[in-house]
MIDOSE-1310 file (N, C-alpha, C; in nm, 2 decimals, decimal comma, always signed):
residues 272
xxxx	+0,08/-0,12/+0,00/+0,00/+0,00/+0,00/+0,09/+0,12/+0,00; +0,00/+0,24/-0,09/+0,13/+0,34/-0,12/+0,09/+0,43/-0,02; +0,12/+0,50/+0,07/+0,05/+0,62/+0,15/+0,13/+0,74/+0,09; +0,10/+0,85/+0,12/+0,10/+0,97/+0,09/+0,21/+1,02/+0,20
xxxx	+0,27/+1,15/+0,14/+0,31/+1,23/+0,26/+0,23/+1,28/+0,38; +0,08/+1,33/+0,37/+0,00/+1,38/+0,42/-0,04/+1,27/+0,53; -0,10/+1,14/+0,46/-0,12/+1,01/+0,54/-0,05/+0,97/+0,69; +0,07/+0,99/+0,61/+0,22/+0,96/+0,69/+0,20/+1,08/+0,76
xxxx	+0,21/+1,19/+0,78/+0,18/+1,33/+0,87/+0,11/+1,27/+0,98; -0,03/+1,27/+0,91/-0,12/+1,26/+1,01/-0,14/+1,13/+1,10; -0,09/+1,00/+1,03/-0,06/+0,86/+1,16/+0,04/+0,90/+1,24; +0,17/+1,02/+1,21/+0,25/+1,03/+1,31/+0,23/+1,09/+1,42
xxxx	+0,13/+1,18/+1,37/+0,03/+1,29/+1,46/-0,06/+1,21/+1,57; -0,10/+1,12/+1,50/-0,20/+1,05/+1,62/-0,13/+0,93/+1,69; +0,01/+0,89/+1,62/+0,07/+0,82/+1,74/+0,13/+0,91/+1,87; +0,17/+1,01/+1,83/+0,23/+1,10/+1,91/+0,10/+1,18/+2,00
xxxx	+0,01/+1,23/+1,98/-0,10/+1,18/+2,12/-0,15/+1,06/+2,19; -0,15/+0,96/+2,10/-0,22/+0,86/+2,17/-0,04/+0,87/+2,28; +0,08/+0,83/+2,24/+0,15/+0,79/+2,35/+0,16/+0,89/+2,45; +0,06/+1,05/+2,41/+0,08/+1,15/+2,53/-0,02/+1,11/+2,57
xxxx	-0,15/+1,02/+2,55/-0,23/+0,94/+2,63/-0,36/+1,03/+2,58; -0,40/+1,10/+2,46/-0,54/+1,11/+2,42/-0,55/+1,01/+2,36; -0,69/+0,92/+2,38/-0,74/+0,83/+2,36/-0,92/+0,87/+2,30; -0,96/+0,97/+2,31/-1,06/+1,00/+2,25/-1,12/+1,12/+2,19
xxxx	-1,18/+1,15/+2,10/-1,22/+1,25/+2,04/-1,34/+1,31/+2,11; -1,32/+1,46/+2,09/-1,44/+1,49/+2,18/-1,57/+1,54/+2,05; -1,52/+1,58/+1,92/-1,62/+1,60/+1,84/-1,62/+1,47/+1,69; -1,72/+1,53/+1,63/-1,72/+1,38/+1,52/-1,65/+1,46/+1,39
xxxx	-1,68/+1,59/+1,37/-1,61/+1,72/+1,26/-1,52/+1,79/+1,35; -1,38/+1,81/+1,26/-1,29/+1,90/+1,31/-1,34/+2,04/+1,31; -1,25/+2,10/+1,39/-1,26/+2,24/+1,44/-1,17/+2,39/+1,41; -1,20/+2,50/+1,31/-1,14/+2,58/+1,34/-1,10/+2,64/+1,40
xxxx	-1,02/+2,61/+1,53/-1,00/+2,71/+1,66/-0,93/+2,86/+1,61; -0,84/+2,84/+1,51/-0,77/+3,02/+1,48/-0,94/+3,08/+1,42; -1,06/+3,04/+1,34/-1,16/+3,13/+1,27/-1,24/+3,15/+1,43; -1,26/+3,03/+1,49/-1,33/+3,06/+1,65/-1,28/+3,14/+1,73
xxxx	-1,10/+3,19/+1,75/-1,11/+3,26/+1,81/-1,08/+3,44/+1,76; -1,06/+3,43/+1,64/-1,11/+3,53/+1,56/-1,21/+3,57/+1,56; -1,33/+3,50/+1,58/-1,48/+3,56/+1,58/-1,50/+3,63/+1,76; -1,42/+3,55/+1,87/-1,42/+3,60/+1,98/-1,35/+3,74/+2,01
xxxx	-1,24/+3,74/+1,91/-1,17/+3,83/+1,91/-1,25/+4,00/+1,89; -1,37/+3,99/+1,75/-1,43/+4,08/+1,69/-1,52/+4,06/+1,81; -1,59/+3,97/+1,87/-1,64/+4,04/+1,99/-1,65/+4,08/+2,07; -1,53/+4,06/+2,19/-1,47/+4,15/+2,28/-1,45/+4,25/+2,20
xxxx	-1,39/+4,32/+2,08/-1,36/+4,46/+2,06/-1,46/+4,53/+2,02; -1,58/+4,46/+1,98/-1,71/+4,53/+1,97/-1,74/+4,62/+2,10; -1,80/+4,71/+2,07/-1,82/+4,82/+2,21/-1,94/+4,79/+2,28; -1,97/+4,78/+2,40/-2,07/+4,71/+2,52/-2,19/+4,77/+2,50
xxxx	-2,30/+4,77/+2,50/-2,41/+4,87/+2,48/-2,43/+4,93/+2,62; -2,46/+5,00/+2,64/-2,48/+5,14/+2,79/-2,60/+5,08/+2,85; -2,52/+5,00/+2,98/-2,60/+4,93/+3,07/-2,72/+5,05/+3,11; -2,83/+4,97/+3,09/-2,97/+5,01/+3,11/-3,02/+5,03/+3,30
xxxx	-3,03/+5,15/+3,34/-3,07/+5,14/+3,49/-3,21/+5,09/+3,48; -3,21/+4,94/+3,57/-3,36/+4,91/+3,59/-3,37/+4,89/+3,71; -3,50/+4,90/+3,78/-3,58/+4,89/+3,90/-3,51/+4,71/+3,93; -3,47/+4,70/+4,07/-3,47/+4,61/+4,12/-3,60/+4,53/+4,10
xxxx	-3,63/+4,38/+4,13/-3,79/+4,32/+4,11/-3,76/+4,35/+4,25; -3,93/+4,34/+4,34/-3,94/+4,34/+4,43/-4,04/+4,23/+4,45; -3,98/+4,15/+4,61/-4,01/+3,98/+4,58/-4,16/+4,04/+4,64; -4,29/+3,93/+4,57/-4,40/+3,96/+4,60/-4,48/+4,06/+4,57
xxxx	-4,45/+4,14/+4,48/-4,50/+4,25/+4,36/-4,44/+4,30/+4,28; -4,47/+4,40/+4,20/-4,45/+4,46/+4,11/-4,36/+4,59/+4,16; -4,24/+4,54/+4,05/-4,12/+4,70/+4,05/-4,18/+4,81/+4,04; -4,12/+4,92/+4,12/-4,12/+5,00/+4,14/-4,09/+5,10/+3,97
xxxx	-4,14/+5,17/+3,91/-4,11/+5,23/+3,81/-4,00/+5,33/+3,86; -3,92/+5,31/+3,76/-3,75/+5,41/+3,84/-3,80/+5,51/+3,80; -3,86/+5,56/+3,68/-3,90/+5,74/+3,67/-3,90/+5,76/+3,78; -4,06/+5,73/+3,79/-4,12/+5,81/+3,88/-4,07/+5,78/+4,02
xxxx	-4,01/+5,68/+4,03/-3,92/+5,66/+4,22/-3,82/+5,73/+4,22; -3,71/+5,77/+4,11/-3,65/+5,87/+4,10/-3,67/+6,03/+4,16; -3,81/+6,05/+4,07/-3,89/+6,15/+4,08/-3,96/+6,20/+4,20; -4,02/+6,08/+4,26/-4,04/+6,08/+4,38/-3,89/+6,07/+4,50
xxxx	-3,77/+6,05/+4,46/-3,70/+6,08/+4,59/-3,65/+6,23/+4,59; -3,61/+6,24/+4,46/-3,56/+6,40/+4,47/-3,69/+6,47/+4,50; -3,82/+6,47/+4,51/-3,90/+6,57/+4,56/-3,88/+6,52/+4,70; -3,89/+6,43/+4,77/-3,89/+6,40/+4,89/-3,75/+6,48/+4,97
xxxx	-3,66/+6,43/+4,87/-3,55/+6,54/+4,92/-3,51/+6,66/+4,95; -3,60/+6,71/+4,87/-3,58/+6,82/+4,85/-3,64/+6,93/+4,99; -3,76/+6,83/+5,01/-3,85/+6,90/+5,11/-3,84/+6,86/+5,25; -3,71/+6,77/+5,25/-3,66/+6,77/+5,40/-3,54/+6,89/+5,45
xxxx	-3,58/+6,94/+5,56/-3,50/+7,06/+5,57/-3,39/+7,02/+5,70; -3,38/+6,90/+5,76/-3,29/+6,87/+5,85/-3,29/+6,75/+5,84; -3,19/+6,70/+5,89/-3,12/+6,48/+5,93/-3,24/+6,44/+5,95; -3,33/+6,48/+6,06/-3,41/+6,43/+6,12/-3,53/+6,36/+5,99
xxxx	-3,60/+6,51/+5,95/-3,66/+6,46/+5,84/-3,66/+6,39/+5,71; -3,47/+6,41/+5,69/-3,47/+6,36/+5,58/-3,46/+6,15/+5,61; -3,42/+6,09/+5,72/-3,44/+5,99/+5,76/-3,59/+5,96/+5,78; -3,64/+6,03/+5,80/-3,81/+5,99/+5,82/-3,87/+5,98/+5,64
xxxx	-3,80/+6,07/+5,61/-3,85/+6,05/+5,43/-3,79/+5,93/+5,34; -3,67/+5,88/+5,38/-3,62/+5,78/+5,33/-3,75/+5,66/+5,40; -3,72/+5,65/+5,52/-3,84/+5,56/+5,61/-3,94/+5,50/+5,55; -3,99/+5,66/+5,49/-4,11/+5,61/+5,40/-4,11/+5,59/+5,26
xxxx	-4,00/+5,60/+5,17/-3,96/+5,61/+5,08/-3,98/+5,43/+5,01; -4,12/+5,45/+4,89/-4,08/+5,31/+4,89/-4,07/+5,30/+4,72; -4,05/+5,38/+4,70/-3,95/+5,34/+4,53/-3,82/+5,27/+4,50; -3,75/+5,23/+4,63/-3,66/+5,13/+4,62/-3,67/+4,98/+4,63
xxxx	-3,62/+4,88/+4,53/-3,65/+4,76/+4,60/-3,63/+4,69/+4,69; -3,52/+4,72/+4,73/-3,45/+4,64/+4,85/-3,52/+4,68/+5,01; -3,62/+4,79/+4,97/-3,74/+4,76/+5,13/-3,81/+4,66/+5,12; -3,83/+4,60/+5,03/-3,92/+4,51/+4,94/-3,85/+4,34/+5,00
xxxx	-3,73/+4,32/+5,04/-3,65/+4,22/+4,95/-3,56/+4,14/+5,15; -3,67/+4,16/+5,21/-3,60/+4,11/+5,32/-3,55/+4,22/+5,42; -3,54/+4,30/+5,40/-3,48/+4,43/+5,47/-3,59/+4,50/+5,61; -3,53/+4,47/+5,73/-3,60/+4,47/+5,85/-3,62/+4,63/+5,85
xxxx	-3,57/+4,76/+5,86/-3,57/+4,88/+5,83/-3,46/+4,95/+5,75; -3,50/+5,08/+5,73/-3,38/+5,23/+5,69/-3,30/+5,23/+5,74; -3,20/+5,23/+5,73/-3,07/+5,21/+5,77/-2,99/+5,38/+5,70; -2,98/+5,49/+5,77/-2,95/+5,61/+5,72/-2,83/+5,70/+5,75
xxxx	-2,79/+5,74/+5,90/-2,66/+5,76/+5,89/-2,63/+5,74/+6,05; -2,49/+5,76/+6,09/-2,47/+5,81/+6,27/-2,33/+5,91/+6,19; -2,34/+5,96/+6,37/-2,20/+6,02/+6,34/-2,24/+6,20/+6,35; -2,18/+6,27/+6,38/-2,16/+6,44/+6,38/-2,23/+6,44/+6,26
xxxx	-2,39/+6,57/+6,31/-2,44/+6,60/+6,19/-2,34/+6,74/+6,13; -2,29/+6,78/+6,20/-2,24/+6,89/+6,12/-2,05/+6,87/+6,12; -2,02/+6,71/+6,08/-1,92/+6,69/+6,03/-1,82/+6,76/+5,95; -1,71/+6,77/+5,93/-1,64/+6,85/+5,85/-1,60/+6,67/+5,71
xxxx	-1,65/+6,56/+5,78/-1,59/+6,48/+5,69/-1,72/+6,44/+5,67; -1,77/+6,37/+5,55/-1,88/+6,25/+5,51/-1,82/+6,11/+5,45; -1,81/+6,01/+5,56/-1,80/+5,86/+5,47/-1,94/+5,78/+5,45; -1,91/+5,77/+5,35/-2,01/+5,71/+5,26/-1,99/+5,54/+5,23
xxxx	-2,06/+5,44/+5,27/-2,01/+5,32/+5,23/-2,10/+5,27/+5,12; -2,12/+5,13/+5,14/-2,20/+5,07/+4,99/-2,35/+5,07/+5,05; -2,38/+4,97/+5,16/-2,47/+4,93/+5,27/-2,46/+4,91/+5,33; -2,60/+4,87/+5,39/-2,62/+4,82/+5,50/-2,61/+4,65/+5,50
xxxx	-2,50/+4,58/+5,60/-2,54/+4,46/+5,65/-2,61/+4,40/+5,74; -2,63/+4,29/+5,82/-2,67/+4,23/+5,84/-2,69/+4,33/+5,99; -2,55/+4,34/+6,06/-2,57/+4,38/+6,22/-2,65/+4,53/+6,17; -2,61/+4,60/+6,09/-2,69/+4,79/+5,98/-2,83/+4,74/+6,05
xxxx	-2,88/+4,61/+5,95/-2,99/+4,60/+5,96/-3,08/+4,55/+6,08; -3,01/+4,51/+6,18/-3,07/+4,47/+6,28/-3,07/+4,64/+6,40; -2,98/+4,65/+6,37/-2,94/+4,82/+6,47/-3,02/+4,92/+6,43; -3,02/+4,94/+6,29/-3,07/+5,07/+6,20/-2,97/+5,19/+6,17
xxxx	-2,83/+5,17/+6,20/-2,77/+5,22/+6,21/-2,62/+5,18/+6,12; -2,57/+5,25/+6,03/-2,45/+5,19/+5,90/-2,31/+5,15/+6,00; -2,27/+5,12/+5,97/-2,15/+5,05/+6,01/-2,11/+5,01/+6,15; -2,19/+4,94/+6,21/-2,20/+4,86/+6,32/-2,15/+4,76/+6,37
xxxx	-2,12/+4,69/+6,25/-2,08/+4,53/+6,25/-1,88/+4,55/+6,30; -1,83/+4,40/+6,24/-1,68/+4,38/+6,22/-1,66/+4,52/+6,14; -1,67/+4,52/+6,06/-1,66/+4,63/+5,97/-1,65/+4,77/+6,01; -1,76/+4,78/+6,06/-1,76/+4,91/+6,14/-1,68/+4,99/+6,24
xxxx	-1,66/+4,87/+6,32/-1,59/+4,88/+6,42/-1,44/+4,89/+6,39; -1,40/+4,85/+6,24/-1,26/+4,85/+6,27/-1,27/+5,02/+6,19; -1,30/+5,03/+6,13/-1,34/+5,14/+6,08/-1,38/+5,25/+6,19; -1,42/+5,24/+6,26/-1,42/+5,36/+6,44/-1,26/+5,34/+6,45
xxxx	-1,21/+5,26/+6,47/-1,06/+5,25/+6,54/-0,96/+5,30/+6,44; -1,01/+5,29/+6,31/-0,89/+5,36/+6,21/-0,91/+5,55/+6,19; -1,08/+5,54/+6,20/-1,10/+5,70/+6,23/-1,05/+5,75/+6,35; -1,05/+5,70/+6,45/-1,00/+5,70/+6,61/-0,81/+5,76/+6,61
xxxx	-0,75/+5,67/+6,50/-0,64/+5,68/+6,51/-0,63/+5,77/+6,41; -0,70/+5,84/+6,32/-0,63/+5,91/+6,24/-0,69/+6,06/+6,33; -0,73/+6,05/+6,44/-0,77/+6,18/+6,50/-0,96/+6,23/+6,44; -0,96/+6,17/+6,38/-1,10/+6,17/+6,29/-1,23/+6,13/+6,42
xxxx	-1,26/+6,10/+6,49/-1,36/+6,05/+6,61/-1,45/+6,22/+6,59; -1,58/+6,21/+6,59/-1,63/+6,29/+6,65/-1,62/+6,39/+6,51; -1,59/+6,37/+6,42/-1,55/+6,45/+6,30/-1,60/+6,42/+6,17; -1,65/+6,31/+6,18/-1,77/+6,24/+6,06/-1,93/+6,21/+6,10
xxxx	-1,94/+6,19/+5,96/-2,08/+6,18/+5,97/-2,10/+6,06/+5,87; -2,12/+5,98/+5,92/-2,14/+5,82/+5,82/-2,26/+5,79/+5,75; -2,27/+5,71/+5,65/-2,40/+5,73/+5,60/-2,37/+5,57/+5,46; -2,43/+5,56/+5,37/-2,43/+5,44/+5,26/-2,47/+5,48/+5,14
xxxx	-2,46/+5,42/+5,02/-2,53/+5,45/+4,89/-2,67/+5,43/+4,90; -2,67/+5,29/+4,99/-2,84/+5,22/+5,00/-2,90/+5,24/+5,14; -2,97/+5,22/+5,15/-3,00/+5,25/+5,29/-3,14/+5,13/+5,34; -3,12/+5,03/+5,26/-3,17/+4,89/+5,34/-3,07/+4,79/+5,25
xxxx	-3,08/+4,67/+5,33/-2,97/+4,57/+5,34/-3,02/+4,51/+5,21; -2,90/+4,49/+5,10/-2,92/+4,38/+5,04/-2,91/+4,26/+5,07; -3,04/+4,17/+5,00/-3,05/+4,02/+5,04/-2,94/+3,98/+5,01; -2,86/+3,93/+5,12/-2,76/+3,81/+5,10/-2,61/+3,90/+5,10
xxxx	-2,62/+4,01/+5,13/-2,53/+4,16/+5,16/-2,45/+4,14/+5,01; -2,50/+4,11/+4,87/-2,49/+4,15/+4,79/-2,43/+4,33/+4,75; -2,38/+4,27/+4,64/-2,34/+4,45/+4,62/-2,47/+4,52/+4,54; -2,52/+4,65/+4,59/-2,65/+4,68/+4,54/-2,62/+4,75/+4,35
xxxx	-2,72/+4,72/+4,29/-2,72/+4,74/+4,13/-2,72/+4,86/+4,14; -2,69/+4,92/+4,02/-2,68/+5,05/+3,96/-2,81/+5,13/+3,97; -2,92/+5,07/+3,99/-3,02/+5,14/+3,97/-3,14/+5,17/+4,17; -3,05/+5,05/+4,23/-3,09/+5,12/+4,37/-3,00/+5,19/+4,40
xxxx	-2,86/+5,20/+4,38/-2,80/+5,35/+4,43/-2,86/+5,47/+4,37; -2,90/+5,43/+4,26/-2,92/+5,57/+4,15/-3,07/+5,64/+4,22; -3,18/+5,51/+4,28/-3,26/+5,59/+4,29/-3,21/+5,64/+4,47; -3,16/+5,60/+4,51/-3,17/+5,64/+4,66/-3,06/+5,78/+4,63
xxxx	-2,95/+5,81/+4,56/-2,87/+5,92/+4,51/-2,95/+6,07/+4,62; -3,06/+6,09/+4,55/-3,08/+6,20/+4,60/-3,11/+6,25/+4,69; -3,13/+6,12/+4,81/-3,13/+6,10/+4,98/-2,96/+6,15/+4,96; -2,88/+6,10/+4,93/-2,76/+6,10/+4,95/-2,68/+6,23/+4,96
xxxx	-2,76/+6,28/+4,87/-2,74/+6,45/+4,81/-2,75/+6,51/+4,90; -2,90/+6,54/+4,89/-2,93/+6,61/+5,04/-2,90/+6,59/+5,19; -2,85/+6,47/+5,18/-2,78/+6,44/+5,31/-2,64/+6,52/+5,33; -2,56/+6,51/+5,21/-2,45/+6,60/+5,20/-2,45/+6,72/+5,19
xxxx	-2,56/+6,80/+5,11/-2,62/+6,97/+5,12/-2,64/+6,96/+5,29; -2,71/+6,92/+5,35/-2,75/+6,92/+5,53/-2,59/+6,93/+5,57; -2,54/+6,87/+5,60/-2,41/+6,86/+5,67/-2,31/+6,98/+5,63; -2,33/+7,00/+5,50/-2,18/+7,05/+5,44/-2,10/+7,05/+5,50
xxxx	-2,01/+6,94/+5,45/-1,88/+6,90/+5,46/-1,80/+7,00/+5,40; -1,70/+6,96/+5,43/-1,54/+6,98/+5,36/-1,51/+6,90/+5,28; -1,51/+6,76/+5,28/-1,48/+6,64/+5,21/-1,59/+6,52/+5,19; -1,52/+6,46/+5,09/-1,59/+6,30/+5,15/-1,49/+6,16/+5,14
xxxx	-1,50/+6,07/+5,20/-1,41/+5,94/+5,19/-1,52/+5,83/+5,13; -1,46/+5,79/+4,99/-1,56/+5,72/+5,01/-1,51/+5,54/+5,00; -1,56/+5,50/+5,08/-1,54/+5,34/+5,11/-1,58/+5,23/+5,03; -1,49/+5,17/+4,96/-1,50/+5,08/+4,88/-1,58/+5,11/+4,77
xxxx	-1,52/+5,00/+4,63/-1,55/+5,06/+4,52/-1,68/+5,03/+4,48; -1,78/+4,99/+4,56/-1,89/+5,04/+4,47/-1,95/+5,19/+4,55; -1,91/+5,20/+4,64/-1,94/+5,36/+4,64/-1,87/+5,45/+4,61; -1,73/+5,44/+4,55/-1,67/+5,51/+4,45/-1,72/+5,54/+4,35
xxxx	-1,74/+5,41/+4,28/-1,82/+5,41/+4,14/-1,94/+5,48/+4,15; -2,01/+5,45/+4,21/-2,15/+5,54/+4,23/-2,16/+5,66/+4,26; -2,10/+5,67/+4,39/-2,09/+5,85/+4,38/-2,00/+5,93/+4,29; -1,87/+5,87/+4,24/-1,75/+5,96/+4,10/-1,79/+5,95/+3,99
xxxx	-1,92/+5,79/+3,94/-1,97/+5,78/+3,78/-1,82/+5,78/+3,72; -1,76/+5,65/+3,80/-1,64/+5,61/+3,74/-1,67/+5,45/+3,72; -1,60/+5,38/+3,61/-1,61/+5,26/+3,61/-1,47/+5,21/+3,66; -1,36/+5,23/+3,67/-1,28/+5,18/+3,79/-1,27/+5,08/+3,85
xxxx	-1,17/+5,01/+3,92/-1,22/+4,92/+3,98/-1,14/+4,99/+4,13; -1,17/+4,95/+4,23/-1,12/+5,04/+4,38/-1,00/+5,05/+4,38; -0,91/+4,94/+4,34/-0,72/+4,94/+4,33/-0,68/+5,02/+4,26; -0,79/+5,09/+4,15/-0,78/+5,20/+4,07/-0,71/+5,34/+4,14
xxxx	-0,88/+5,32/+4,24/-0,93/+5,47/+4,21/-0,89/+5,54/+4,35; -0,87/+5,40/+4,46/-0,78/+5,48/+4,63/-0,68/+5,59/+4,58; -0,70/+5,64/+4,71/-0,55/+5,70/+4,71/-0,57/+5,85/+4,61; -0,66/+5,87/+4,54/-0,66/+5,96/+4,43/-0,75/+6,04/+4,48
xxxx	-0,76/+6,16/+4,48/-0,85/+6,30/+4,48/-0,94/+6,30/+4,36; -1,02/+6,33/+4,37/-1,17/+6,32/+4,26/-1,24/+6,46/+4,33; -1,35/+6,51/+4,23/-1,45/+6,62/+4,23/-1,54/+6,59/+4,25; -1,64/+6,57/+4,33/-1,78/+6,51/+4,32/-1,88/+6,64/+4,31
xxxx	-1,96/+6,67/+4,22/-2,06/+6,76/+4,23/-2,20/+6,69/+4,20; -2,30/+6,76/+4,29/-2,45/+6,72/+4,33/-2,51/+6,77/+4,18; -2,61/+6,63/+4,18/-2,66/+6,65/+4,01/-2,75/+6,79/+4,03; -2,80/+6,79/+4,16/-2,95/+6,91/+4,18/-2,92/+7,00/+4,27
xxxx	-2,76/+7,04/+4,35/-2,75/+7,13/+4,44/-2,64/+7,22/+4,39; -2,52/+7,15/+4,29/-2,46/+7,19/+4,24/-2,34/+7,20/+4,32; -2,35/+7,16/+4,46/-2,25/+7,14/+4,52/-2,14/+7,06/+4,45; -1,96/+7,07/+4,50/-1,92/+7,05/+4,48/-1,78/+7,05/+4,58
xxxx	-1,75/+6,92/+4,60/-1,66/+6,93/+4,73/-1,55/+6,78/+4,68; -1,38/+6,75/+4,71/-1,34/+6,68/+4,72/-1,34/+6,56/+4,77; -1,29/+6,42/+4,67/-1,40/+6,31/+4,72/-1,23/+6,21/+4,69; -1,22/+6,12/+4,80/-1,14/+6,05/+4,79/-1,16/+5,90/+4,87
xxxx	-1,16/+5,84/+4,73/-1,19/+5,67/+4,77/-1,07/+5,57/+4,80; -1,12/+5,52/+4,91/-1,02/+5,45/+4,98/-1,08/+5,28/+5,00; -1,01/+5,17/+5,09/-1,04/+5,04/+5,03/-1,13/+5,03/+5,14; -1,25/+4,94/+5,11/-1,39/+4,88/+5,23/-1,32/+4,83/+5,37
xxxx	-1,34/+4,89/+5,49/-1,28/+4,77/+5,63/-1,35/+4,66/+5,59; -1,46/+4,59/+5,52/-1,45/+4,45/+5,53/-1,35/+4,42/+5,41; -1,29/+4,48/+5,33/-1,20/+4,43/+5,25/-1,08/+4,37/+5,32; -1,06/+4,54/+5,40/-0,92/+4,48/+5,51/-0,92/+4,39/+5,61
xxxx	-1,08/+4,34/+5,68/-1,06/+4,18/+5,74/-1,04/+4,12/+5,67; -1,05/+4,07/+5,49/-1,02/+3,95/+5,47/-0,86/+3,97/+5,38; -0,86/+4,09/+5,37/-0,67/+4,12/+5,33/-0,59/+4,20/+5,44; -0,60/+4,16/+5,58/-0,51/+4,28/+5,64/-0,40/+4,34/+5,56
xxxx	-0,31/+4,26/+5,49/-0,20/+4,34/+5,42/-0,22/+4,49/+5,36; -0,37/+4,49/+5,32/-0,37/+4,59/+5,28/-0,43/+4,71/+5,32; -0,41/+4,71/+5,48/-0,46/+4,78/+5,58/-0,34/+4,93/+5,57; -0,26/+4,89/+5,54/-0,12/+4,97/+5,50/-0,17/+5,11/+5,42
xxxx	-0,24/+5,04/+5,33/-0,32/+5,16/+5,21/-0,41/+5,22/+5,27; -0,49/+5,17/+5,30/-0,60/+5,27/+5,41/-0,59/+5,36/+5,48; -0,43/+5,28/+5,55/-0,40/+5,37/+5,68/-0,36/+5,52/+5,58; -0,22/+5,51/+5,49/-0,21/+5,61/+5,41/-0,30/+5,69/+5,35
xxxx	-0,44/+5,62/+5,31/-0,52/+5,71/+5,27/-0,59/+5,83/+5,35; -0,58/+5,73/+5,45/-0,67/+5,88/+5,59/-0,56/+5,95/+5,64; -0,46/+5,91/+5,64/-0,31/+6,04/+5,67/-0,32/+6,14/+5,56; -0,34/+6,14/+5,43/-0,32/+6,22/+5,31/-0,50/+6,33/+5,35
xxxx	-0,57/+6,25/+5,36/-0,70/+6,29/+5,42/-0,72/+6,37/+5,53; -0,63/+6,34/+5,64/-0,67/+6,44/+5,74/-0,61/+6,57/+5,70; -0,46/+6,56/+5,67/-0,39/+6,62/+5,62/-0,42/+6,78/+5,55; -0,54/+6,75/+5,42/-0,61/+6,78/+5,31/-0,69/+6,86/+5,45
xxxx	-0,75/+6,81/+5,54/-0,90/+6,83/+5,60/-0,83/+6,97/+5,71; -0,70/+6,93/+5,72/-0,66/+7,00/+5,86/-0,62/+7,12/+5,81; -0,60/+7,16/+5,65/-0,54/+7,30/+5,61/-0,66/+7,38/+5,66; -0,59/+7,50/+5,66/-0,68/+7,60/+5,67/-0,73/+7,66/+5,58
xxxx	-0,87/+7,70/+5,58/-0,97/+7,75/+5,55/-1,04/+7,56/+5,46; -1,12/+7,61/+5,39/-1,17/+7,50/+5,31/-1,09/+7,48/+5,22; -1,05/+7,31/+5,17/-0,98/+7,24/+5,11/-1,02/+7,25/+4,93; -0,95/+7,30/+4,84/-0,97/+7,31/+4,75/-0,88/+7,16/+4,63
């Protein structure tokens, strides 16, 4: 029998796996992997289409329409004229899903209402939601002792993007920070600060309308200005205390961030 060169190619080809020990085919037709990953190629470089803000579902009825919950928190906001009220209007605020979704109460802020600093986290957890009060837990607590040590005690006013607990302390979607935003606003018009810190990256991203990822964006000075007050005050994101229980190493960065932060906070007159 005469074989070919090609023949001869390809029996030496399949002795040379079988003795690397493939013994079976996974398809019945061969495969172009260079045209397959050429087609993956043209779709990662295709451009993402502009994630859609939608209404959380809310378990046991019908979402909340974002217009109009939108619409309804900035008027709510607008017409609270102190902490007090504006926590009683969140309270009743039910264009968000996550009151809907397991969440025992509001969870709104502690801390010096007339702060010179505002930290801002993502949410509320589990101890948030049983207290009614943001950063209570592990988390919180190490977060008092790093404000404690940077001289910071008694000089914030703490507060969240969301202000009821995501089920399962999930990170909350784009579209419950967006609509709770204007609690957040007016919480920061009430106080007027000097600054804000803000704690881990999805309240970076939410409050700077950065996509970023947090390793990005610490450490760095940002502008934050109010979509409806016009306010405008310096905003510097630093890494989550539950990030640093489960990486102490990188307690190091944090610590540096609130040194450059008091620093900024301690010049005289207001910090530009």
């Amino acid at each position: 029998m005469i074989t070919s060169p090609d023949t001869r190619a390809a029996e030496s080809a399949l002795a040379f796996w079988a003795d690397a020990g493939v013994d079976i085919a996974y398809a019945d037709a061969p495969i172009d992997r260079l045209a397959e990953g050429a087609e993956r190629l043209k779709a990662k470089a295709a451009p993402a289409p502009p994630r859609a803000l939608k209404a959380a579902p809310v378990v046991g009825g019908a979402a909340p329409d974002f217009a109009a919950a939108l619409a309804q928190a900035r008027e709510l906001a607008a017409q609270a004229t102190d902490l007090e009220a504006l926590a009683a209007a969140i309270a009743g605020f039910d264009g968000c899903g996550l009151k809907f979704e397991g969440a025992r109460q509001s969870v709104f802020s502690r801390g010096n209402p007339q702060a010179p600093l505002v930290i801002i986290g993502e949410g509320p957890g589990g101890d948030e939601d049983a207290q009614g009060a943001p950063f209570v837990g592990r988390a919180g607590q190490l977060l008092d002792r790093m404000i404690a040590a940077a001289g910071l005690t008694d000089r914030a006013f703490i507060t969240n993007t969301v202000f009821w607990r995501p089920p399962g302390n999930r990170t909350p979607t784009l579209a419950e920070q967006a609509v709770c935003a204007p609690f957040l606003e007016r919480a920061i018009q009430l106080v007027n600060p000097k600054m804000l810190l803000l704690a881990g990256g999805a309240s970076a991203k939410s409050v700077l309308k950065r996509e970023e990822g947090i390793l990005s964006l610490r450490g760095r000075w940002f502008e934050w200005t109010g979509e409806t007050t016009g306010l405008t005050l310096p905003a510097l994101p630093t890494l989550h205390p539950a990030f640093l229980l489960r990486q102490p190493a990188a307690k190091k960065k944090a610590w540096l961030d609130l040194l450059t932060l008091t620093e900024r906070l301690d010049r005289p007159g207001r910090p530009d």
